[in-house]
C-alpha positions, 0 to 999 in steps of 0.5 A: 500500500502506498500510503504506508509504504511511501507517505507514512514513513516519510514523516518519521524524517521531518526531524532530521537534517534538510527538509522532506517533501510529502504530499498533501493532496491538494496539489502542493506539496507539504515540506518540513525538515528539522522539527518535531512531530507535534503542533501544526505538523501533526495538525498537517499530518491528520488534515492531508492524511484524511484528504488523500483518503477521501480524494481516492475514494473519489477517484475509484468510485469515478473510474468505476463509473467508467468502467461499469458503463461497459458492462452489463447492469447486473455485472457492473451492480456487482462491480460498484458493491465490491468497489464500496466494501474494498474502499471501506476497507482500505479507509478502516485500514488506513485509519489504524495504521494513521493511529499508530504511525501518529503515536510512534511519531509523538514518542521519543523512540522508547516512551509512546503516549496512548493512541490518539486518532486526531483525524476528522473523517466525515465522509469516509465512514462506511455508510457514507461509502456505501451511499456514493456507491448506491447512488452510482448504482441509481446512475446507472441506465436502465438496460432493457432486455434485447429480445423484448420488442420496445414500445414505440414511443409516440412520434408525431409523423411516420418518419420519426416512428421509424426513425425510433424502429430502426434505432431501437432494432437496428441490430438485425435489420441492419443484416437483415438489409444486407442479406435482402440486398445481396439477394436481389444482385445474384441473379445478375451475377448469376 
């Protein structure tokens, strides 16, 4: 995981020597060298921390929009569950390692204070991950079942009723046309 792996640890260098550039999510970086894990930095830790989380809870759930148009209604339904429970996962999983990375970075490497989640994580809760994901669900269109002949609608003249037929059956008159037309040149050919 990235943010463990890369965005946690570089925090425990901000007490070195020379400063240490670590991403704030918003566009600019956040760069700190030669002070302690207290105050304003760890105000700044928490603020970027549930920022990143929240903007790739966004970005998933903006991909998976993408990606589900391809498919099926009841392929991308299945597809938009599994994205909400894996994000709300990954947040809870964040959220514990954010506790104790907050706690070893207040200690002084032998005495640690008690764990302490400062972040303010509105709209990271699990309910509030499964709403994005049940309204992604009522985004997606309605798909009707191809073999069902759809109603026409209502069209003012002949041409814009069969304009709506062709668009709606196009997929085997198309052939269909094509067939009858191969049919009527062979006996030129022939």
């Amino acid at each position: 995981m990235w943010f463990i792996n890369q965005w946690f640890f570089k925090w425990h260098f901000i007490g070195k020597d020379g400063p240490v550039t670590i991403d704030s999510f918003d566009g600019r970086g956040i760069h700190y060298g030669g002070i302690k894990f207290d105050g304003t930095a760890r105000i700044v830790f928490w603020d970027a921390l549930v920022r990143g989380v929240r903007k790739e809870i966004t970005e998933q759930f903006a991909w998976v929009d993408q990606e589900v148009r391809n498919y099926n209604r009841e392929t991308s339904l299945k597809a938009i569950d599994e994205c909400a429970g894996l994000l709300a996962a990954f947040v809870r999983s964040i959220r514990r390692e954010a506790v104790a990375k907050d706690r070893i970075l207040r200690g002084d490497g032998i005495n640690f204070p008690p764990e302490n989640d400062a972040g303010r994580w509105e709209g990271t809760s699990d309910k509030e991950i499964a709403s994005l994901g049940e309204a992604l669900k009522a985004a997606l269109p309605h798909q009707s079942d191809p073999l069902t002949p759809t109603p026409l609608v209502a069209a003012a003249t002949f041409r814009q009723r069969a304009s709506v037929y062709w668009h709606d059956n196009q997929w085997w008159l198309g052939p269909l046309g094509f067939a009858v037309g191969l049919s009527g040149l062979l006996p030129f050919v022939l």
